[in-house]
Structure formats: C-alpha cells, structure tokens
N, C-alpha and C positions, 0 to 999 in steps of 0.2 A: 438456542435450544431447538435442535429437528422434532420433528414429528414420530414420537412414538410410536403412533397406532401400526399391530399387527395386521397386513394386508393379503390379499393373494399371491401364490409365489409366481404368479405370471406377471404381476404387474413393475415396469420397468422404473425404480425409483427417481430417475435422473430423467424424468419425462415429462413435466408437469398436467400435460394436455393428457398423457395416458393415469396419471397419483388423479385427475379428478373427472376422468373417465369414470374410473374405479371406485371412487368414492362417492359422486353424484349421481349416476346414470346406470352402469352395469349392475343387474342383476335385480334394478328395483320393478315391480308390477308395474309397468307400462299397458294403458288403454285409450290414451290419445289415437285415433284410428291415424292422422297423422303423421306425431312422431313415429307409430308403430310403420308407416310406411317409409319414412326416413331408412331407420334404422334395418327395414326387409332392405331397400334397394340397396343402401349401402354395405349390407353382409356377401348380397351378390358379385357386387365390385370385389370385395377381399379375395373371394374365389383365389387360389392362388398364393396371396398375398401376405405379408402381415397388418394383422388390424392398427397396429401405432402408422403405416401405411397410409388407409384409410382416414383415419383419425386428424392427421394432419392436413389431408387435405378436404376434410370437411365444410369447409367454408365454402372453399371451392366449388366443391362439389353442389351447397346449396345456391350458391350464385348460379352456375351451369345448369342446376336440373330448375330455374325457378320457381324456389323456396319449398321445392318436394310436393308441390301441390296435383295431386294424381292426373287431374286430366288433363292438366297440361302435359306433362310429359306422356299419356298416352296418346296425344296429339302430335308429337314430335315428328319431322317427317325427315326424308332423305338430304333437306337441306341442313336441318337441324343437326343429325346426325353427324355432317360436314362437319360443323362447327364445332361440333363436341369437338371429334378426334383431332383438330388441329389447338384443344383448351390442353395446353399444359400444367392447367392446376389439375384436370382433375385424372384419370385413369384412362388412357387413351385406347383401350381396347374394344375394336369395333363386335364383340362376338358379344360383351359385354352391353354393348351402349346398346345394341341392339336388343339386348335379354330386358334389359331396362325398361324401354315400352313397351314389349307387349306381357311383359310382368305387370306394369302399371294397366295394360288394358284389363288382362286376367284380374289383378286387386279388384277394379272398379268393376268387374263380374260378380267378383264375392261378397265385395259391399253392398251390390244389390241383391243377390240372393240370402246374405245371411243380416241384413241391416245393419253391419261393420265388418269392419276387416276383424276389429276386438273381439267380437259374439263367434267368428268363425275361428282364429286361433286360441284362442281361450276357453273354446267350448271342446278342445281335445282334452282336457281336464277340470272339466266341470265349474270352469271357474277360479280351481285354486290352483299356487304355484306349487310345486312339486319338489322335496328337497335330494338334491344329488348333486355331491361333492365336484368342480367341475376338474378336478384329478382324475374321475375315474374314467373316464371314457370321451372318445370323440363322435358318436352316434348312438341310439338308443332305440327302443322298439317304438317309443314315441317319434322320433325326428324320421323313422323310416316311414312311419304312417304320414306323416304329413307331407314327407318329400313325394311318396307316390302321388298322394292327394294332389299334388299343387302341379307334378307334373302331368298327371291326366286332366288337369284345366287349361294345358298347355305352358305351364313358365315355365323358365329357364336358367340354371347355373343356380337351383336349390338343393342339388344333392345332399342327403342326409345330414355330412359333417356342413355344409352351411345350415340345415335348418338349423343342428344342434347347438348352433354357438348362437345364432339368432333367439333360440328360445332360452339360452343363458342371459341374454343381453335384455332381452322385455320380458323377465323374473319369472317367467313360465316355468324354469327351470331356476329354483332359487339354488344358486351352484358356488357360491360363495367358500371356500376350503375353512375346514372347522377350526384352523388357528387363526382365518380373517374376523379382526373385530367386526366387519360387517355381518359376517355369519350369525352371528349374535341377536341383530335387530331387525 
C-alpha cells in the first residue's frame, strides 16, 4: 500500500531523497545558525540548477565543505579551491565555489553583528513565519530586501529568486501549497 499523503506539486514522487526532503526538512522553522548555513550555501550552488540536483549531492557536498562548519570554509584558500573544482561529487563551478567563502566570511560578519545568522534572518519578520502558497511566485518584496541587504554586505549568487526558495526552505516562508498535508501542521 503507497503513501497516501497529499504533498507539494513540485515534489518528484519517484525521488525518495527529494518525498523526504519534503516531508522532513522543507518548509519547517529552521534556527540551527548551522543547518541555517547548510542550507544558505547550498541554495547558492542551485543558482541555476535543479534543487533534486543539489540534493543528491548533498553528502558530497558536506564532505567537501567540512561538515559546513563556517570558518572553515571562510578560511578556504586558492588551494582549497583547487581541490573543490577537480570534486566531482559536488558542483564544480569556480564563480560559485568562490561565492562560497566569501558568503561564509559575510555569514560570520552577521553572526557577529547580529549574535546569529537566525536573529538576522528571522528578524526580517519578527520572528514568525509568514504563510504564502509556494505556487504564487518566485520573488517577493521580502526576498528582494534581503537579497539587496546581503548584497551590500558583499555575498554573492543570492539574488532575490535564491533568497526566495531559501526562505521557503528554513519556514520563514511557511510555502507549503493548501492541498499539501503538510500545510496543515
């Protein structure tokens, strides 16, 4: 007997990594500063991309950045770098790998000015998530404030439509479509 529950219509059923993406992790209030840094670096890699993309190579990717821990990777240097682009697990793009550290240096700016990364994106809505269907749009007056915000700090490859799936993805954006059972809870 399959699984009944009604889910997002983006979500690819025949995907297992993407059925418990969807079910476990997308769209829940995320405030691990972090996971919440996982999940920023890796929406910049999607740039482009499809997220089942990313997704898969996930692992990878925490082996290659190790284990997302920020100052290491804003410590990365031109050898580092090396090594990335010749990792075939993870997303060999040097425009990217390089948006990588000095987005990780920018984070670890924010986390000392605002005492998390969580207090500084969370604090563009006072804390709570905000509900909108994620059908209606790919950008919002909210992802456009944040993306100027982050790039007058200097990062890079957050244009609006990545904040706006980023802020779907750590429940800032509770985006959930109103026929997902998730919507619901």
């Amino acid at each position: 007997m399959g699984d009944e529950r009604k889910r997002c219509s983006w979500v690819n059923l025949n995907d297992p990594i993407y059925v418990k993406y969807h079910d476990e992790e997308w769209g829940q209030p995320l405030h691990d500063d972090r996971a919440l840094y996982e999940l920023f670096i890796l929406e910049t890699f999607q740039a482009g991309l499809s997220w089942a993309t990313i997704l898969h190579k996930r692992e990878n990717f925490r082996r290659a950045y190790e284990g997302f821990i920020p100052a290491r990777v804003a410590a990365f240097d031109a050898a580092k770098i090396e090594e990335l682009m010749q990792d075939a697990g993870i997303v060999r793009n040097r425009r990217k790998i390089e948006a990588s550290i000095t987005n990780s240096r920018v984070f670890l700016d924010i986390v000392r000015e605002f005492g998390s990364f969580d207090r500084y994106i969370w604090g563009f809505t006072d804390g709570k998530s905000v509900r909108e269907s994620c059908e209606l749009r790919t950008t919002s007056p909210l992802s456009d404030t944040i993306s100027k915000d982050l790039k007058k700090r200097g990062m890079k490859f957050v244009g609006s439509t990545c904040i706006y799936s980023t802020l779907q993805a750590i429940g800032v954006l509770a985006a959930h479509t109103d026929e997902c059972d998730w919507s619901k809870s």
